[in-house]
C-alpha positions as CSV (number, residue, x, y, z in Angstrom):
1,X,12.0,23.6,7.5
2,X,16.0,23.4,8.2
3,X,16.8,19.6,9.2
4,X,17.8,18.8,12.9
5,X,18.3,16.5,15.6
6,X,16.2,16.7,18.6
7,X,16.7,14.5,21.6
8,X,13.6,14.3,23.7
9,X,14.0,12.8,27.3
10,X,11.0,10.7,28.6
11,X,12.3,10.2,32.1
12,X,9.5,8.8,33.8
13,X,9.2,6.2,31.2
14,X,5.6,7.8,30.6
15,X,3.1,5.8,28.2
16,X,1.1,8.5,27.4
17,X,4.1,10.0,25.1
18,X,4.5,6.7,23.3
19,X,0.6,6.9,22.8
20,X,0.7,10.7,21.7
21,X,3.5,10.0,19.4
22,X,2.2,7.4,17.6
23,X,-1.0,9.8,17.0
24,X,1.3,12.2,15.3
25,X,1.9,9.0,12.4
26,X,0.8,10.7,9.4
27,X,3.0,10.0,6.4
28,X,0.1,12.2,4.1
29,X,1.0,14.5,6.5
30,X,4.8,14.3,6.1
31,X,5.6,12.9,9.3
32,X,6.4,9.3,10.5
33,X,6.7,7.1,13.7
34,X,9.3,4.5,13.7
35,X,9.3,1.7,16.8
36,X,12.7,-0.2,16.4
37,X,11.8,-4.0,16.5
38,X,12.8,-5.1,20.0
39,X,15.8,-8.0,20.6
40,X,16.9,-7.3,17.3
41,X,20.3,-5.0,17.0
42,X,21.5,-5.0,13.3
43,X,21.5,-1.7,11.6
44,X,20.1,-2.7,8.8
45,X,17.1,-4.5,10.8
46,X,16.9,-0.4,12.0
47,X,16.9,0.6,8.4
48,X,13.7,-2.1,8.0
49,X,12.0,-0.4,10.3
50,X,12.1,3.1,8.9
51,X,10.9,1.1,5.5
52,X,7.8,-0.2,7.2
53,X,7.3,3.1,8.7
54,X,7.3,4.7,5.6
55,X,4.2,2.0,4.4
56,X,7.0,-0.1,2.4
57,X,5.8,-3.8,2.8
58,X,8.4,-5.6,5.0
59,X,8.3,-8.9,3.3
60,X,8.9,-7.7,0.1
61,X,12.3,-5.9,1.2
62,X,14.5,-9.1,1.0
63,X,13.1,-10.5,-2.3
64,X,13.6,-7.2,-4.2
65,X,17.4,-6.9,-3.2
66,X,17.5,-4.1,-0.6
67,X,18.1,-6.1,2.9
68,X,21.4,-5.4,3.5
69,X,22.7,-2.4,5.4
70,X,23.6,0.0,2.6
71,X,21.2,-0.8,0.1
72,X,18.1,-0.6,2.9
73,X,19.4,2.2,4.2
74,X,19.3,4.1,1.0
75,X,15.8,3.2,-0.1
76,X,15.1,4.5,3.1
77,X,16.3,7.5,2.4
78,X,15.4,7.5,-1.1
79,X,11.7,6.9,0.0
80,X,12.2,9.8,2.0
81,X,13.2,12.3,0.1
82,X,11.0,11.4,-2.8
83,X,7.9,11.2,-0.7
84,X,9.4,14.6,0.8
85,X,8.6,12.7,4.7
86,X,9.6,16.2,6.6
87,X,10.0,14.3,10.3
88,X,11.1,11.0,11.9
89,X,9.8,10.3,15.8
90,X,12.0,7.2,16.6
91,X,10.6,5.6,20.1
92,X,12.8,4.2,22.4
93,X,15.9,5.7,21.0
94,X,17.6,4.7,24.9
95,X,18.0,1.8,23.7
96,X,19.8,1.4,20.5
97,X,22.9,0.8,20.2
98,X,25.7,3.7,19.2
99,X,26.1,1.9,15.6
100,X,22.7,2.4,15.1
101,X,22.7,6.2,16.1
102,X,25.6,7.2,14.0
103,X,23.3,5.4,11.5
104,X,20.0,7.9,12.5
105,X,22.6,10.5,12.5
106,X,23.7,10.2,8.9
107,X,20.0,9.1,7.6
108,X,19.1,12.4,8.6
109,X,21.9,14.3,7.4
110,X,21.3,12.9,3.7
111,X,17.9,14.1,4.0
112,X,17.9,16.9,6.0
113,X,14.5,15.4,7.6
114,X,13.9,16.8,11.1
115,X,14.4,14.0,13.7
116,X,13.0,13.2,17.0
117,X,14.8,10.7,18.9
118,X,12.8,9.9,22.0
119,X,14.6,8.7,25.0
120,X,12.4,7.0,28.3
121,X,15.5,7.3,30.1
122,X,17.5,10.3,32.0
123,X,20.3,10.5,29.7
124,X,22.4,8.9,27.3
125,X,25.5,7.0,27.4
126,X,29.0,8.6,26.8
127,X,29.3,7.2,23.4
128,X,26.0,8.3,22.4
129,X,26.6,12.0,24.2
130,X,29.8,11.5,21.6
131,X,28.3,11.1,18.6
132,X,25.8,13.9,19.2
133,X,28.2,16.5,19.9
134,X,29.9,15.6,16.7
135,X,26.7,16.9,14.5
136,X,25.7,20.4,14.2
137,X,21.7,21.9,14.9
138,X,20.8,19.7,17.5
139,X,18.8,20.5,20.9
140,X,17.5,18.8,23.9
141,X,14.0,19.1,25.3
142,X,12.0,17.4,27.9
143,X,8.3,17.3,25.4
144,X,6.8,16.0,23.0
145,X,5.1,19.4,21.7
146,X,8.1,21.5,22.3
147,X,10.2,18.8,20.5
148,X,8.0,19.2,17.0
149,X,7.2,21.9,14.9
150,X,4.2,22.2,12.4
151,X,4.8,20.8,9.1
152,X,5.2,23.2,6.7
153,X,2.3,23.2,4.1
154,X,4.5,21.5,0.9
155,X,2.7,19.8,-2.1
156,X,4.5,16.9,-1.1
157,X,2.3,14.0,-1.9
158,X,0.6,15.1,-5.0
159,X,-1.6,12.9,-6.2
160,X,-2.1,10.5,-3.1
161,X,-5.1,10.9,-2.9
162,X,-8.9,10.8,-5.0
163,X,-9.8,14.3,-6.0
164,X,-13.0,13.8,-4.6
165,X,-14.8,14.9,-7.5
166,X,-17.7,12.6,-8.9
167,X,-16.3,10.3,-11.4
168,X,-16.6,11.6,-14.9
169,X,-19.4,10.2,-16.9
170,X,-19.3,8.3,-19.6
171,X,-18.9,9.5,-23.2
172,X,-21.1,8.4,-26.3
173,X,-19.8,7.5,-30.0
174,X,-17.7,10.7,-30.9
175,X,-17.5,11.9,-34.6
176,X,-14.5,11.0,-36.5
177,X,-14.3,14.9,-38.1
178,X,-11.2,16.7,-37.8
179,X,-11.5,19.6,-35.0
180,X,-12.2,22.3,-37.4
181,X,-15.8,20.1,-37.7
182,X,-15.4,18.2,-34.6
183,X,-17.7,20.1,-32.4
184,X,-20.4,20.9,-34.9
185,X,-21.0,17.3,-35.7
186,X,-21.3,16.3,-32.3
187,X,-23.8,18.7,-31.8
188,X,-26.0,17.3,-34.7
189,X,-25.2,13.8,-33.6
190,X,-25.7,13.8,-29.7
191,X,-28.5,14.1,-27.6
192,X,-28.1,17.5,-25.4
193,X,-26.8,15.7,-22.0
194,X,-24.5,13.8,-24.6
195,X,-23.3,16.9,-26.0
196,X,-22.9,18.7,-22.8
197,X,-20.7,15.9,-21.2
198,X,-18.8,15.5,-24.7
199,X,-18.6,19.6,-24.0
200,X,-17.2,19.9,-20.8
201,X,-14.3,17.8,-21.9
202,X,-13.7,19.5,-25.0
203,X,-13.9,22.9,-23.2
204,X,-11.2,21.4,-20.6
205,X,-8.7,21.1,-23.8
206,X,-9.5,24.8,-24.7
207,X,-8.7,25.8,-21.6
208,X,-5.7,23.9,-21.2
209,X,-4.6,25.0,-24.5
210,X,-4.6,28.8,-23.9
211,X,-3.1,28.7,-20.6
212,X,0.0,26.5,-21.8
213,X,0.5,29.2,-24.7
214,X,0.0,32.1,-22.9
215,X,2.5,31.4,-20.3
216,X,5.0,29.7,-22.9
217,X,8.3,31.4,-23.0
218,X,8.1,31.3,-26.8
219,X,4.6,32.7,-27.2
220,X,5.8,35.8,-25.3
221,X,6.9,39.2,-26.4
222,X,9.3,39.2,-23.4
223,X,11.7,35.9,-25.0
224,X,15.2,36.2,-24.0
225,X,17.1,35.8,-27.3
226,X,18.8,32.7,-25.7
227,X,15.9,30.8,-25.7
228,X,15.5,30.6,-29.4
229,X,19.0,28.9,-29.8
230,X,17.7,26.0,-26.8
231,X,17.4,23.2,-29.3
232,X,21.0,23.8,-30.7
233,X,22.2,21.7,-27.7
234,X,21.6,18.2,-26.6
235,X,17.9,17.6,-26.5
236,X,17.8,15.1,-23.6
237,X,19.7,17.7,-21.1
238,X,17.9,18.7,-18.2
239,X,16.4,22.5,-18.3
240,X,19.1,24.3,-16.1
241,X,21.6,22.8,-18.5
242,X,19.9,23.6,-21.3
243,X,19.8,27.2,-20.0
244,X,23.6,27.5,-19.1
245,X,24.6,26.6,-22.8
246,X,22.1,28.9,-24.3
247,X,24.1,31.1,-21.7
248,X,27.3,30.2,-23.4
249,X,26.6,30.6,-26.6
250,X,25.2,34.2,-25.9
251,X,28.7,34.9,-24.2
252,X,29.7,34.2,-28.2
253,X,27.3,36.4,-30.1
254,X,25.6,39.4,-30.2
255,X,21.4,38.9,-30.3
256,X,21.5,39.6,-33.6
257,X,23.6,36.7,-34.2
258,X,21.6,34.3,-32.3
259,X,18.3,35.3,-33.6
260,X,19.9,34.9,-37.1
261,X,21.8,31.5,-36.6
262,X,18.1,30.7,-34.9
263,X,16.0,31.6,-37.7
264,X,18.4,30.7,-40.5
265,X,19.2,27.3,-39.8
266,X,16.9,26.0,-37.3
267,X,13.7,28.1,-38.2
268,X,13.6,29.1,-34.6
269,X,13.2,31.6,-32.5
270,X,10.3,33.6,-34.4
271,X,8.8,35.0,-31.6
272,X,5.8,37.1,-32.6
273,X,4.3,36.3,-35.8
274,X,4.1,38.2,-39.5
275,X,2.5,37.5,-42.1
276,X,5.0,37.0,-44.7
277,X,6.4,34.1,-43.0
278,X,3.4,31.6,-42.8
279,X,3.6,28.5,-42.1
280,X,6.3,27.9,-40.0
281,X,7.3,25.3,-37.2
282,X,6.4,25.8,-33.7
283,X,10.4,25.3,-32.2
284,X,9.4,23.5,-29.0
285,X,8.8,19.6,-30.0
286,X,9.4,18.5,-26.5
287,X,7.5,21.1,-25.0
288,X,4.1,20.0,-26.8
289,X,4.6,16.4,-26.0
290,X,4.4,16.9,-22.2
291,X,1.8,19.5,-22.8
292,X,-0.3,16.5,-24.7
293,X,0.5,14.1,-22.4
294,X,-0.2,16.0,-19.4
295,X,-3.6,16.9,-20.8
296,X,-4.7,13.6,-21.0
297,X,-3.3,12.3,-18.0
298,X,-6.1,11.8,-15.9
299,X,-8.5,11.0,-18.9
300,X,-10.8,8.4,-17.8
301,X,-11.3,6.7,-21.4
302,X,-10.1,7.3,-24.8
303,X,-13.5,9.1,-25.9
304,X,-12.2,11.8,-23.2
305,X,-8.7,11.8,-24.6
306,X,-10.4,12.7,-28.1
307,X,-12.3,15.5,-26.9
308,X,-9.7,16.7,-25.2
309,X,-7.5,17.3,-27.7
310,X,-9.8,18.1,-30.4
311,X,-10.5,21.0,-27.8
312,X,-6.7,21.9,-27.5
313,X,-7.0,22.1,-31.2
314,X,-9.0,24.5,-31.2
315,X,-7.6,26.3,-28.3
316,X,-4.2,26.0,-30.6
317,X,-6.0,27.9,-33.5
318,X,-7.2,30.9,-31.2
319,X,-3.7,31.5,-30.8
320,X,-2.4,30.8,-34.5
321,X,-1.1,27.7,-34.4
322,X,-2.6,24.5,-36.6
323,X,-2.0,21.3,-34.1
324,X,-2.6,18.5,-35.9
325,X,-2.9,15.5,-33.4
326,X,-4.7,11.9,-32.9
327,X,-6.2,11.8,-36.4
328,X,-8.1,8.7,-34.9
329,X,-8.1,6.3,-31.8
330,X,-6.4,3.8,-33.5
331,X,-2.9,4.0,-32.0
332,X,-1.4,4.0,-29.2
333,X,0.2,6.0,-26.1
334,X,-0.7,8.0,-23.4
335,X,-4.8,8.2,-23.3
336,X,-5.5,5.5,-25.1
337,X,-5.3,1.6,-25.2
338,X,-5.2,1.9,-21.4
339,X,-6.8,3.5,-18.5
340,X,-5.4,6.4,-16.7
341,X,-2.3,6.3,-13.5
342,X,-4.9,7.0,-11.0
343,X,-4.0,7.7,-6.8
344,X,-5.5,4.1,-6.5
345,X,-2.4,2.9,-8.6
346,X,0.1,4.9,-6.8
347,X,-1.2,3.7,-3.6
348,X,-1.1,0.0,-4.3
349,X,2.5,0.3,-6.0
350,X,3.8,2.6,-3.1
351,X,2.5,0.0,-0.2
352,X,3.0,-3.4,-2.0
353,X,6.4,-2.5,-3.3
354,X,9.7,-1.9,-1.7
355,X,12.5,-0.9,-4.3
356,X,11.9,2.8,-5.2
357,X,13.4,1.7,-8.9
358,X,11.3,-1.3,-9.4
359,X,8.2,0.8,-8.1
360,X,9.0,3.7,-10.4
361,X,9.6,1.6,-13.2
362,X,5.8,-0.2,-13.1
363,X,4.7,3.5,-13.0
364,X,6.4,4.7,-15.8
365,X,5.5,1.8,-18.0
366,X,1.6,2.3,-16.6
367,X,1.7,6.5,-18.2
368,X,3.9,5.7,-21.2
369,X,2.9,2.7,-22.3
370,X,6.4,1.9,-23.0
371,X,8.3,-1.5,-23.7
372,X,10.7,-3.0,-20.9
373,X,14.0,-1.6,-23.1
374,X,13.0,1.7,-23.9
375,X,12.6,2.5,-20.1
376,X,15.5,0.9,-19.1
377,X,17.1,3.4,-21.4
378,X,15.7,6.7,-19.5
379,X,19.0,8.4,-17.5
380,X,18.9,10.0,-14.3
381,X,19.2,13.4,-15.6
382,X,15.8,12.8,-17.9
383,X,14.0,13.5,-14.9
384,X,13.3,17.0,-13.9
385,X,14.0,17.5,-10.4
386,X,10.6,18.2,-9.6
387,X,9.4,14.6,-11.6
388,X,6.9,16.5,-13.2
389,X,8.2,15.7,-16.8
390,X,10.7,13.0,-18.4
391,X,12.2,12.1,-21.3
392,X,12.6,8.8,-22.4
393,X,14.8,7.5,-25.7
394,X,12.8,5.4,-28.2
395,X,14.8,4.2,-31.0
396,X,16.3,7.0,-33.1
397,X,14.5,10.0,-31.1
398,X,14.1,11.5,-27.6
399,X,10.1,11.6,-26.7
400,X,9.2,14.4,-23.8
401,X,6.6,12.8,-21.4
402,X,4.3,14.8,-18.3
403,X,4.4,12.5,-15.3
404,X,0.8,12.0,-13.7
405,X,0.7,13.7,-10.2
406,X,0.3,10.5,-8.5
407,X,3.5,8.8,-10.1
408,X,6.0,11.8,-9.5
409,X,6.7,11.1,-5.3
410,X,7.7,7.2,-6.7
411,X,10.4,9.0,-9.4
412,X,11.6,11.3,-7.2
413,X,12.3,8.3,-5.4
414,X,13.7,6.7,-7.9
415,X,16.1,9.4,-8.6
416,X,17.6,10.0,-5.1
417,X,18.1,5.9,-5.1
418,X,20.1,5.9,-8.2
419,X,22.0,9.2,-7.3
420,X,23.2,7.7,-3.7
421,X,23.9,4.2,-5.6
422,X,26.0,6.4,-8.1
423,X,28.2,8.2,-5.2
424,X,29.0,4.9,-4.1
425,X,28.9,1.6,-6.9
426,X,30.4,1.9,-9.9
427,X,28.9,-1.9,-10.9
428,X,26.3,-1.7,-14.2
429,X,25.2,1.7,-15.1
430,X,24.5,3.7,-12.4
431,X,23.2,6.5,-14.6
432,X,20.0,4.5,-15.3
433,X,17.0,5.4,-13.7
434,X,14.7,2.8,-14.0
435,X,17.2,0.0,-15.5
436,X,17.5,-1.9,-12.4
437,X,13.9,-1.9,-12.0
438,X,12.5,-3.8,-15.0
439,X,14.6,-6.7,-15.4
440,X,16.5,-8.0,-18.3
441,X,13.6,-8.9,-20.5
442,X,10.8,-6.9,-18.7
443,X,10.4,-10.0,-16.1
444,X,10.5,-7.7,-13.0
445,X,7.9,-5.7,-14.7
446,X,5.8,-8.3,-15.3
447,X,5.9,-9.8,-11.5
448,X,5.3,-6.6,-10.1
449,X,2.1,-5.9,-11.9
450,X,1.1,-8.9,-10.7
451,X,1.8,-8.1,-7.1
452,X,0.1,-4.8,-7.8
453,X,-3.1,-6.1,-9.3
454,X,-2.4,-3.7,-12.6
455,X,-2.7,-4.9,-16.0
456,X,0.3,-3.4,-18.0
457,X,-1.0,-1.7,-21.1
458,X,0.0,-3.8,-24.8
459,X,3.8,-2.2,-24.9
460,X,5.9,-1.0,-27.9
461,X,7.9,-3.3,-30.2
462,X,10.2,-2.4,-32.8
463,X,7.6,-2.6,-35.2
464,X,4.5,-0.4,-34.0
465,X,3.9,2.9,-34.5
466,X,5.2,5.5,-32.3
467,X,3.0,6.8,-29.5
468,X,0.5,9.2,-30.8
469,X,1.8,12.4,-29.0
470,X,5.3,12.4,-30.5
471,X,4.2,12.1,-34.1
472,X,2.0,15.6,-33.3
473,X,3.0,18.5,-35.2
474,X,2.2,22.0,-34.7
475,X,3.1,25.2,-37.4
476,X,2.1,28.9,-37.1
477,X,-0.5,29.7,-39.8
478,X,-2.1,33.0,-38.8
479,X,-2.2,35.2,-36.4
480,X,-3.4,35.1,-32.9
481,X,-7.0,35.6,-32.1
482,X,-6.0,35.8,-28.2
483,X,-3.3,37.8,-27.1
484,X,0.2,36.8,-25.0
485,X,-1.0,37.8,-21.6
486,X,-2.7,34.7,-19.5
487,X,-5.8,37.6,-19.0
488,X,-6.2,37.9,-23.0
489,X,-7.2,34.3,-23.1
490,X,-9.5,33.7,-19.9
491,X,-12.1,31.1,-20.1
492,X,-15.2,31.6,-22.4
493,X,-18.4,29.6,-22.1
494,X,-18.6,27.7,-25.6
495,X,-21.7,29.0,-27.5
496,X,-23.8,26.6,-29.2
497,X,-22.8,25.6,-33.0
498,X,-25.1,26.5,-35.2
């Protein structure tokens, strides 16, 4: 839906459009009521509004920094955007003041949201009538149905709420064998409903496996010859700009060359596999790492995590590859040493928490697992735009993350903040995503898991390990059992070991 201004006139003052309008409040739905508090005339008391609208909670938005008129202003449009609200019905818009309109006016420019101003009156002073002929796709209409459209059906809030499904049972003691014995064993060891729950999480990490290869750009026979020259570049760039230097370089060489310089000094690029060159390294490090992590994201327990990806091993091996991965449960990371980011999370970070940097940064640190420092660390443009993958610096490396559905709408958030605060402060470093939302030794963290009623999961150091997906490796050793094409690889029923 194109963004607009639409000025409804009320003029008989009628309750029943007040009453109808506040039926529409629906922010699941992507559309929001807003009733300015009354005797109060501030613009930024305006901006407070639209935050309590949105389900921010109002006494939290002074303490967290973000009361005056710019900075509430721009959560609330950061809120917007990264909750991706689609309309804003403002009641008695007759009555505020032309400040606060030119204030509407440019809220709804930044997010291109459709707003409904409703007036109870017959028209609008001259300075108002000013401002409005200033903007561009506006109209005028005399109801409430003719002033809205539908909301268009977007994935907007993924994650906001339970699945619905039963809650996955619980798993017994699993067998320490590597995934080559993994399944066998457990099917001498368990009873048959142990086995058969232990199963259906196993055959989730087949499945996840063989999709994720079969629709991977460098599983395919149909590679552009840029993509095996990707990693020459910065790792921690963002995918579009990772695309335009691959783009470059190809402007430089002929394929041959590229495939060459690929292959020669990277080992990359090997599209298809031979024979003669076994083993070599699968070239997408970062790739794997979301893949992990996004597998296990909803795992309810860490004997879940382990079938998982003894699954995915296995799934891996269909197709060629030897994953080796969480050798045992004794580490740490995504999956283990902590329960899940469920909706239930989200919802209690997204309504008890104002500051879309401080609520994306108790998020992040729930799905990574990751110290105070290294988030602080993770820049703006280690976010896709979608929030549906980051990557986050730890000590000497760069480590490739999937964000949980139910923690992407608080990044996105996140992001738009720090992207208006960069257009407009130059104070601190405005290129940090999360820095401002952690505090200097992790104490903002720590207060707002509190104030959530989460308990943070035990954090890196500088002395423990690394978190179990990064130190995953993964090397062509035969070749595939399933082809390329996503159909060469549809799900199986698992037979019975013998």
């Amino acid at each position: 839906m194109s963004g607009k201004v639409t000025v409804m006139f009320d003029s008989t003052d009628d309750f029943s459009v007040a009453r109808a309008a506040w039926r529409l409040h629906a922010p699941l739905l992507g559309r929001i009521i807003v009733d300015p508090t009354p005797s109060v005339h501030s613009t930024a008391a305006l901006a407070h509004d639209v935050l309590a609208a949105l389900g921010k909670p109002p006494h939290r938005i002074a303490t967290e920094g973000i009361s005056s008129d710019r900075q509430s202003w721009r959560a609330a449009a950061a809120w917007i955007l990264g909750e991706r609200i689609q309309q804003l019905i403002v009641l008695r818009a007759h009555l505020q003041s032309p400040d606060r309109w030119l204030k509407m006016i440019e809220l709804q420019r930044v997010t291109a949201i459709h707003m409904v101003l409703i007036c109870h009156s017959r028209s609008l002073p001259p300075a108002i009538e000013e401002i409005l002929a200033t903007g561009e796709n506006q109209r005028v209409t005399c109801g409430l149905e003719s002033a809205l459209e539908p909301v268009a059906d977007l994935e907007r809030h993924d994650g906001w709420q339970e699945s619905g499904q039963a809650a996955p049972s619980e798993l017994p003691s699993l067998p320490s064998s590597e995934f080559t014995r993994f399944r066998a064993d457990a099917y001498r060891q368990l009873s048959n409903d142990e086995f058969s729950a232990v199963d259906v999480e196993y055959g989730r990490g087949i499945d996840a496996a063989c999709a994720w290869l079969a629709s991977h750009i460098g599983y395919r026979a149909d590679t552009p010859p840029t993509y095996s020259i990707r990693s020459v570049v910065a790792p921690f760039l963002l995918p579009v700009d990772l695309e335009r230097s691959a783009a470059t370089l190809a402007k430089m060489y002929s394929d041959a060359q590229l495939e060459g310089l690929a292959e020669g000094l990277w080992c990359l690029g090997r599209k298809r596999p031979t024979s003669d060159r076994y083993p070599y390294p699968w070239d997408d490090e970062g790739g794997l790492q979301v893949f992990l992590t996004d597998l296990v994201a909803d795992s309810s327990s860490q004997r879940h995590t382990l079938a998982r990806v003894r699954g995915a091993q296995a799934g891996f091996l269909l197709h060629g590859l030897l994953l080796h991965a969480l050798p045992d449960l004794s580490t740490s990371g995504p999956g283990v040493g902590g329960p899940s980011f469920t909706p239930a999370m989200a919802a209690r970070i997204r309504t008890r928490i104002a500051h879309p940097q401080r609520a994306a940064a108790l998020a992040t640190a729930l799905f990574t697992h990751a110290n105070h420092d290294s988030l602080a660390r993770i820049l703006i443009s280690q976010l896709r735009p979608d929030a549906t993958s980051l990557q986050m610096p730890l000590r000497d490396r760069v480590v490739s993350y999937a964000v949980p559905a139910p923690a992407r709408g608080l990044l996105r958030a996140a992001q738009h903040f720090a992207g208006l605060r960069i257009s407009s402060e130059s104070t601190g470093n405005p290129w940090q995503l999360l820095g401002p939302g952690t505090g200097s030794l992790g104490d903002l963290l720590q207060e707002d898991a509190a104030i959530c009623s989460v308990v943070l999961p035990a954090r890196l150091d500088g002395h423990s390990e690394e978190p179990w997906h990064c130190m995953a490796s993964c090397w062509w050793v035969a070749d595939p059992l399933h082809g390329p094409e996503p159909n060469d690889c549809a799900s199986q029923t698992l037979k019975k070991p013998l």
